[in-house]
N, C-alpha and C positions, 0 to 999 in steps of 0.2 A: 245109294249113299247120298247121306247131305251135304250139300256144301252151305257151310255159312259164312258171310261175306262179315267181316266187322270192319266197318270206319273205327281210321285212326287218324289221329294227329300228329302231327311231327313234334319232334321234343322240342326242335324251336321255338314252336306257336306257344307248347304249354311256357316253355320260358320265359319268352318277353312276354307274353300275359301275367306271370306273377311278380317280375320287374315293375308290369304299371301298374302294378293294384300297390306294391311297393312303394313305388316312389307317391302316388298319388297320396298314400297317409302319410309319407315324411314330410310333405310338401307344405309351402304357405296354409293351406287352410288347414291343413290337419294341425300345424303346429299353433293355429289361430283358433283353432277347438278347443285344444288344452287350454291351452293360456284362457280361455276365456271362461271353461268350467271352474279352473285354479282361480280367476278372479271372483266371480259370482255362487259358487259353490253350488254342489248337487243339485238341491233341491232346485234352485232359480234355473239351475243350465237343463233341468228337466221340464221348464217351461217354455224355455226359448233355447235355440239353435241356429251356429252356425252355418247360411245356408249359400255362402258364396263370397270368394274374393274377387276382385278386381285390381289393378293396377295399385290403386291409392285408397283402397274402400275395403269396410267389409261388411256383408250384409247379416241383421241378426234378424230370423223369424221366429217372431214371438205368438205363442196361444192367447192372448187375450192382452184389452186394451192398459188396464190396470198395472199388468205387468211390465207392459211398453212402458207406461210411465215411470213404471218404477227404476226398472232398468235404465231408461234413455237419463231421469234425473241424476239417480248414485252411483250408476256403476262404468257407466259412458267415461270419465275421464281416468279413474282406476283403469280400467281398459285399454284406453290408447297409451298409457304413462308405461305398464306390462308389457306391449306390442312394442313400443320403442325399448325399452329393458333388453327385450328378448331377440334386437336385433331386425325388426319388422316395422321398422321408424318411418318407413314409404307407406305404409297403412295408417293413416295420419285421418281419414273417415267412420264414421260407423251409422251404420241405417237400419234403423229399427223397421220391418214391417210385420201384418196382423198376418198368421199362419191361414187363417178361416174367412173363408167367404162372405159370411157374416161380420164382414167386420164393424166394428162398433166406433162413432166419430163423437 
């Protein structure tokens, strides 16, 4: 006769693991995702991505140089005026960097 052994997980584990996948999209940055596709619309927010909060910042990783500029000119203060709007008025930074190794100066 076989015996087969199966691992298991405690229903705990699985629980607070999907509390922090939970809380981790309610959170500053997920709410600083939206707001910033909502700013910039589709198409731009498919070039560049939210790729990090900090304290007082938020970081946007951008595909290519052209778009840095474009972004960091038009949509940088639209974007902080949205973050204060939305209650995230201590995100008072925004830092553009190049996604690619290649980056282009």
């Amino acid at each position: 006769m076989k015996t087969a052994r199966k691992d298991f997980v405690s229903i705990k584990g699985i629980v607070n693991g999907v509390l922090r996948k939970v809380r981790a999209r309610s959170g500053p940055r997920a709410r600083a995702e939206e707001i910033w596709t909502r700013v910039v619309g589709e198409e731009l927010a498919a070039l560049a991505r939210v790729s990090g909060v900090s304290a007082d910042a938020v970081e946007i990783e951008v595909t290519g140089a052209a778009a840095r500029a474009e972004l960091s000119s038009f949509y940088r203060d639209r974007y902080l005026k949205a973050l204060k709007d939305a209650g995230l008025a201590h995100l008072r930074r925004v830092h553009f960097t190049m996604s690619d190794a290649r980056q282009e100066h």
